[in-house]
Residue frames relative to the residue before (quaternion, step in Angstrom):
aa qw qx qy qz dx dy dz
X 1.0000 0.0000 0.0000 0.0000 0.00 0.00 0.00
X 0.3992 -0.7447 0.4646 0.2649 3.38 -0.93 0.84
X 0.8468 -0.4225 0.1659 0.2772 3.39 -1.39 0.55
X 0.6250 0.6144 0.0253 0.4809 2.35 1.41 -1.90
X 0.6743 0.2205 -0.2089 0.6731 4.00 1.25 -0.76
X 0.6705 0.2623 -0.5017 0.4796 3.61 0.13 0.86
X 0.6574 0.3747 -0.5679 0.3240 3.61 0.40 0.84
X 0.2462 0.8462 -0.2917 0.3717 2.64 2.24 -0.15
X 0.6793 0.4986 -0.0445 0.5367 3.15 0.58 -2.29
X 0.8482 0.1756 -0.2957 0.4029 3.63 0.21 -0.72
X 0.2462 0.6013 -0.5506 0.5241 3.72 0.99 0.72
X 0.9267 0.2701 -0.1873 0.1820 3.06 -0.20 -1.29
X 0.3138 0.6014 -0.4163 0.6054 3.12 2.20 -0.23
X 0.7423 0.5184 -0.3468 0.2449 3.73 -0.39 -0.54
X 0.5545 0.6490 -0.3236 0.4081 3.18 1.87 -1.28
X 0.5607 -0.4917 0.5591 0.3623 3.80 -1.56 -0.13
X 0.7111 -0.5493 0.1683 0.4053 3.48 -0.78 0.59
X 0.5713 0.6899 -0.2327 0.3788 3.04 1.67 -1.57
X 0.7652 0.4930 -0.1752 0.3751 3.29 0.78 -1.68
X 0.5306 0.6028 -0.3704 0.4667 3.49 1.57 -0.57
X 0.5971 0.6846 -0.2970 0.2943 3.22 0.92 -0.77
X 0.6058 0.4729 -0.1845 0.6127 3.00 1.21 -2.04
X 0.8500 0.2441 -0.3794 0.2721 3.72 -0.24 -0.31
X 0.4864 0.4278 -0.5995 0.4701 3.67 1.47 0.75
X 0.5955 0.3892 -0.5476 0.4406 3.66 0.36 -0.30
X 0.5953 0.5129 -0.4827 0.3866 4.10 0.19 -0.39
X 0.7260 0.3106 -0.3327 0.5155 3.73 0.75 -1.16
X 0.5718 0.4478 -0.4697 0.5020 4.27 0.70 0.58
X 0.5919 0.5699 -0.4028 0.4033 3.42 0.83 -0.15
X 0.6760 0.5817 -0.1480 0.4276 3.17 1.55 -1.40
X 0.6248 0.4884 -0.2982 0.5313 3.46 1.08 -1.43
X 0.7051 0.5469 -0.3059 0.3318 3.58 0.63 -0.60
X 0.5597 0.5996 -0.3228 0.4722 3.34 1.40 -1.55
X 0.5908 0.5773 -0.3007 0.4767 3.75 0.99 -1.91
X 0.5267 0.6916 -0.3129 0.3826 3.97 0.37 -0.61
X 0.6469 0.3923 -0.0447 0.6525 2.91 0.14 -2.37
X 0.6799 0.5394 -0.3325 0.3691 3.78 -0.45 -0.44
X 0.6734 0.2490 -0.1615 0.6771 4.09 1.05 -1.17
X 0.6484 0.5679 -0.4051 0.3049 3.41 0.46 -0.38
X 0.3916 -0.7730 0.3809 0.3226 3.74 -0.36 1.78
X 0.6319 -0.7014 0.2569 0.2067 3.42 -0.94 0.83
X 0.5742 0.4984 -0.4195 0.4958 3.58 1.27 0.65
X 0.3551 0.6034 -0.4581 0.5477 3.52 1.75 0.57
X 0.8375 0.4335 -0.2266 0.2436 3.77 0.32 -1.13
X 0.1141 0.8070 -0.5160 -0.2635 3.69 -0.21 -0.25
X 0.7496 -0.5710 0.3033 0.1420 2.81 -1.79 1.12
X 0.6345 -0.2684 0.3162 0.6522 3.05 1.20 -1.95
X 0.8466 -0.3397 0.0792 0.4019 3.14 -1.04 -0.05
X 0.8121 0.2992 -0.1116 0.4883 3.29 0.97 -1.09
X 0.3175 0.4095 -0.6212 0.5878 3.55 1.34 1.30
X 0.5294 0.5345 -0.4804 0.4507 4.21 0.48 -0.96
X 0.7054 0.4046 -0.2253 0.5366 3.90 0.23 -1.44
X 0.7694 0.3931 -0.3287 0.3813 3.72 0.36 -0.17
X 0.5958 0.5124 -0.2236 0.5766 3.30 1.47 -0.46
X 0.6436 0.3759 -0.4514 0.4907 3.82 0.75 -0.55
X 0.6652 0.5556 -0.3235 0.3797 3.66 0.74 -0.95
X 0.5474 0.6038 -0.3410 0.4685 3.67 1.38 -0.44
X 0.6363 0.4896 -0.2471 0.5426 3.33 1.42 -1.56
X 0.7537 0.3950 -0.4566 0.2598 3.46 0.06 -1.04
X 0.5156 0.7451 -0.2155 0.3639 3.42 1.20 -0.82
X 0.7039 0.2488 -0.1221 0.6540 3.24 0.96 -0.77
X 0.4706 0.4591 -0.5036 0.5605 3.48 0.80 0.77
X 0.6745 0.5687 -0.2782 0.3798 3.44 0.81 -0.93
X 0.7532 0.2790 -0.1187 0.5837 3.52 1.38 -0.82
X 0.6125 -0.6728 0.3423 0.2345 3.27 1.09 1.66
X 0.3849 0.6693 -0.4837 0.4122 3.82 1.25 1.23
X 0.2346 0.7539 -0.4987 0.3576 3.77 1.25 1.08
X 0.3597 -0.5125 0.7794 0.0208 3.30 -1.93 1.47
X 0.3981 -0.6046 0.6769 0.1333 2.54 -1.58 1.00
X 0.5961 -0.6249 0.2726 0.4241 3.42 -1.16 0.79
X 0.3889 0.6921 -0.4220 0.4378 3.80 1.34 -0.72
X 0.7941 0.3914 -0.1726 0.4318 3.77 0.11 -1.48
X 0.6509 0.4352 -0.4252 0.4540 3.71 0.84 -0.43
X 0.5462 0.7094 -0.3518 0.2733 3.25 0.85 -0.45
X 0.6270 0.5997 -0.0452 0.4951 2.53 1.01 -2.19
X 0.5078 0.6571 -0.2686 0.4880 3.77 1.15 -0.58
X 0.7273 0.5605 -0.1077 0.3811 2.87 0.38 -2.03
X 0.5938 0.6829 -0.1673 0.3914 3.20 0.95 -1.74
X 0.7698 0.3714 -0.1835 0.4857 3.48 1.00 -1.61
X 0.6201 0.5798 -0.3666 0.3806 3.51 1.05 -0.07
């Protein structure tokens, strides 16, 4: 373990119970932001009406018989 995540660790051993809390939900907030962030950008939606622009993109190309089997999305996925 690096240096740096065992003062980490002993910060957070020190904290009151409450505050430990707040700073695992801060370091899930983070791993997540970091996520959203590498993640390529036709994975994310914005709001609602990227969501409504993206299903219509999907259904569409369902419509013209442009379907992945579930094997191959994966295998996609996998490379991302």
């Amino acid at each position: 373990m690096s240096v740096e995540k065992q003062e980490l660790l002993k910060s957070i051993e020190t904290l009151p119970e409450e505050l430990a809390l707040q700073v695992l939900d801060y370091i899930e907030y983070l791993k997540f932001n970091s996520v959203i962030n590498n993640a390529p950008q036709d994975l994310i939606i914005r709001d609602k009406e990227d969501l409504k622009k993206k299903l219509e993109a999907g259904i569409e190309s369902t419509e013209k018989g442009e379907v992945y089997s579930l094997e191959e999305v994966f295998e996609e996925v996998q490379k991302i």
